[in-house]
C-alpha positions in Angstrom: 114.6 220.9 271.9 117.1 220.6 269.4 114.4 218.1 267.3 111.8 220.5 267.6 114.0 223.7 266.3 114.5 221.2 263.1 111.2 220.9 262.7 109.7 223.9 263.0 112.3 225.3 260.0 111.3 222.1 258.2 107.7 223.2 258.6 108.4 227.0 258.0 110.1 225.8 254.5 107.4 223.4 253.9 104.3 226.0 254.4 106.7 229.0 252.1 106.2 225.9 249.2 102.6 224.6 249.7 100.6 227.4 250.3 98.8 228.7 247.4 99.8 232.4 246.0 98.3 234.4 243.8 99.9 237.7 241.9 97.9 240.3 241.4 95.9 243.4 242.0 93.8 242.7 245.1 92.2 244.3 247.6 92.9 243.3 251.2 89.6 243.1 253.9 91.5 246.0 255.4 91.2 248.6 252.4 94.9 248.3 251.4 95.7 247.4 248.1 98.5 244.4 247.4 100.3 241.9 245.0 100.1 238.5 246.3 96.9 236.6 247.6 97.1 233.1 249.5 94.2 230.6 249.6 95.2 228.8 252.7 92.1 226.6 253.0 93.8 223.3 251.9 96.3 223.7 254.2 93.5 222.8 256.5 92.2 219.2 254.8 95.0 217.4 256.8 93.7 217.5 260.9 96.8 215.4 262.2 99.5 218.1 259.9 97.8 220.7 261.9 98.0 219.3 264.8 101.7 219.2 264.4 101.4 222.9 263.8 99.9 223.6 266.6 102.0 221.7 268.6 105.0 223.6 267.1 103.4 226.9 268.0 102.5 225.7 271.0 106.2 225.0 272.0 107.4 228.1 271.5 104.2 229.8 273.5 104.8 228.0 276.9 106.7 230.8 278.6 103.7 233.0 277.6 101.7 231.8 280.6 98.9 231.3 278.2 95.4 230.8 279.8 93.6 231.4 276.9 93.4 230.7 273.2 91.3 233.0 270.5 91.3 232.9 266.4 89.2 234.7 264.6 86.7 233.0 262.5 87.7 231.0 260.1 91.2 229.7 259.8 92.4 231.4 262.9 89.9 229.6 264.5 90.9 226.3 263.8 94.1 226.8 264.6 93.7 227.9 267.6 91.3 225.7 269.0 94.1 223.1 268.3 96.9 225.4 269.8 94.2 225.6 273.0 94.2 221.4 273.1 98.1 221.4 273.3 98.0 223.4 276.4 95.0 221.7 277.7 93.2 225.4 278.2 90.1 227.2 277.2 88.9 228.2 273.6 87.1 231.4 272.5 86.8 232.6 268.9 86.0 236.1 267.6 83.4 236.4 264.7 83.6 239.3 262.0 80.8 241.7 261.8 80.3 244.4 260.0 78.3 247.5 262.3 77.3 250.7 260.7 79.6 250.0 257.6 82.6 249.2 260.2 83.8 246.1 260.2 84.5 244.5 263.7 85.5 241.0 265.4 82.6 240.6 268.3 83.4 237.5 270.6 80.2 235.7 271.4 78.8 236.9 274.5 78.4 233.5 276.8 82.1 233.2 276.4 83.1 236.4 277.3 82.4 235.7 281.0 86.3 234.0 280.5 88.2 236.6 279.3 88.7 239.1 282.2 92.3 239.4 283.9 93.2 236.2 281.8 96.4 235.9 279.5 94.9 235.0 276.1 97.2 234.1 273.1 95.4 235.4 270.0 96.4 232.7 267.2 95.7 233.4 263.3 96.6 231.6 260.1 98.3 234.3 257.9 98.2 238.0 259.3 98.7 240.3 256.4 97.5 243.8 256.9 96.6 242.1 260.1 92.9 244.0 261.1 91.3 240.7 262.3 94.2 240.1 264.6 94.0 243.7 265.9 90.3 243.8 265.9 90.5 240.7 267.6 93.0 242.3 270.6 90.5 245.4 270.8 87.5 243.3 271.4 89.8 241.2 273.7 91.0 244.2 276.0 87.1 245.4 276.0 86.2 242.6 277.9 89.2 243.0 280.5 91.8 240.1 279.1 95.4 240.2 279.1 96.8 239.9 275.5 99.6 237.4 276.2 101.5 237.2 272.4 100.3 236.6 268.4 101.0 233.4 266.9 100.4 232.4 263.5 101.4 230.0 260.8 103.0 233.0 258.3 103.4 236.6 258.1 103.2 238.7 255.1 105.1 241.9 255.3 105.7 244.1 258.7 102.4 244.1 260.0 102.0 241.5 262.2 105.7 242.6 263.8 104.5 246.2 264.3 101.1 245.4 265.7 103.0 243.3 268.6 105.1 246.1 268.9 102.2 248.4 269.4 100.8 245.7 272.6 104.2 244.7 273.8 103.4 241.1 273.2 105.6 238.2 271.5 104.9 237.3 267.8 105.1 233.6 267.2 105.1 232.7 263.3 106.0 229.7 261.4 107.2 231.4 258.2 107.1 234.8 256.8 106.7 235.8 252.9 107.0 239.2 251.8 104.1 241.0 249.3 103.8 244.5 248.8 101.1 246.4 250.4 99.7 250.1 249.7 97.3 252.4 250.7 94.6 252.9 247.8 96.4 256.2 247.0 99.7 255.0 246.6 99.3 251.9 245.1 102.1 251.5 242.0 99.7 249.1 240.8 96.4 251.6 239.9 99.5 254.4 239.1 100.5 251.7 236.0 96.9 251.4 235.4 96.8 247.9 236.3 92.9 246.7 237.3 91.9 245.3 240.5 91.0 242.0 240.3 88.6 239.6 242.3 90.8 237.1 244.8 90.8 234.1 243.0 88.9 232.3 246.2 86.0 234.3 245.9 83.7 233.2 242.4 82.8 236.4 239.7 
């Protein structure tokens, strides 16, 4: 235990220095306004590193009773489909939508059929504002599962910690950086007069 307490820190530390940030002006999916942007998509080239992830998260998720794993497309996905191999249970992933101008996270309907009364873990890579993770739940709870804790590789701010609060699940994370986060009327940043500008994932 003691081995794998020393590695998750090492990992934590390691994922605070590799992952690439971006400071800025950005728009987040869920409306809010914020300072720092991540492009966690090479984080994903190396399969057996995230394994090793996932087995981390994994670890600290087996007094969860987890039946269940779901990520939302894309990153969260992948992680947890991994996370779902460690514990040698089923996989579902929730795919975003956007339905008169709302956007939701729909979980395909044939696997929907395994969700009802079962303890599902719902896994993502980084939760920031955190709206696919609690679109995720909502969808989730509409089809009768159990929301059994949030896992993730890093958190960005309080969201994540107040949206377990909210379902009375555990949070699970890796490593946490903080960024600041507005509503688009009280964003310091459009107060100095300082333009949005397009994540730096996403071409002009």
């Amino acid at each position: 235990m003691t081995d794998q307490i020393g590695e998750a820190l090492r990992i934590g530390a390691w994922l605070r220095e590799a992952v690439s940030a971006t400071r800025g002006h950005f728009v987040y999916e869920s409306g809010h306004h914020g300072d720092l942007w991540l492009d966690l998509d090479s984080l994903f080239l190396d399969a057996a590193r995230m394994r090793s992830w996932a087995g981390i998260l994994a670890w600290q998720a087996v007094a969860l009773n987890v039946e269940v794993v779901c990520g939302p497309l894309t990153g969260g996905a992948f992680l947890a489909q991994s996370i779902a191999a460690e514990f040698e249970c089923d996989f579902v992933h929730a795919e975003r939508s956007v339905e008169s101008g709302i956007v939701q996270y729909r979980i395909p309907t044939p696997l929907t059929a395994a969700l009802a009364g079962r303890r599902v873990l719902v896994v993502d890579d980084a939760i920031n504002a955190g709206s696919a993770v609690g679109l995720t739940l909502a969808e989730l709870r509409r089809h009768g599962a159990v929301p059994a804790g949030i896992a993730c590789l890093l958190t960005l701010g309080e969201a994540a910690g107040r949206i377990a609060a909210a379902q009375g699940v555990t949070l699970l994370a890796l490593a946490a950086l903080e960024r600041g986060m507005w509503r688009p009327e009280e964003c310091p940043l459009c107060a100095a007069g300082t333009p949005l500008v397009p994540p730096p994932t996403i071409a002009p």
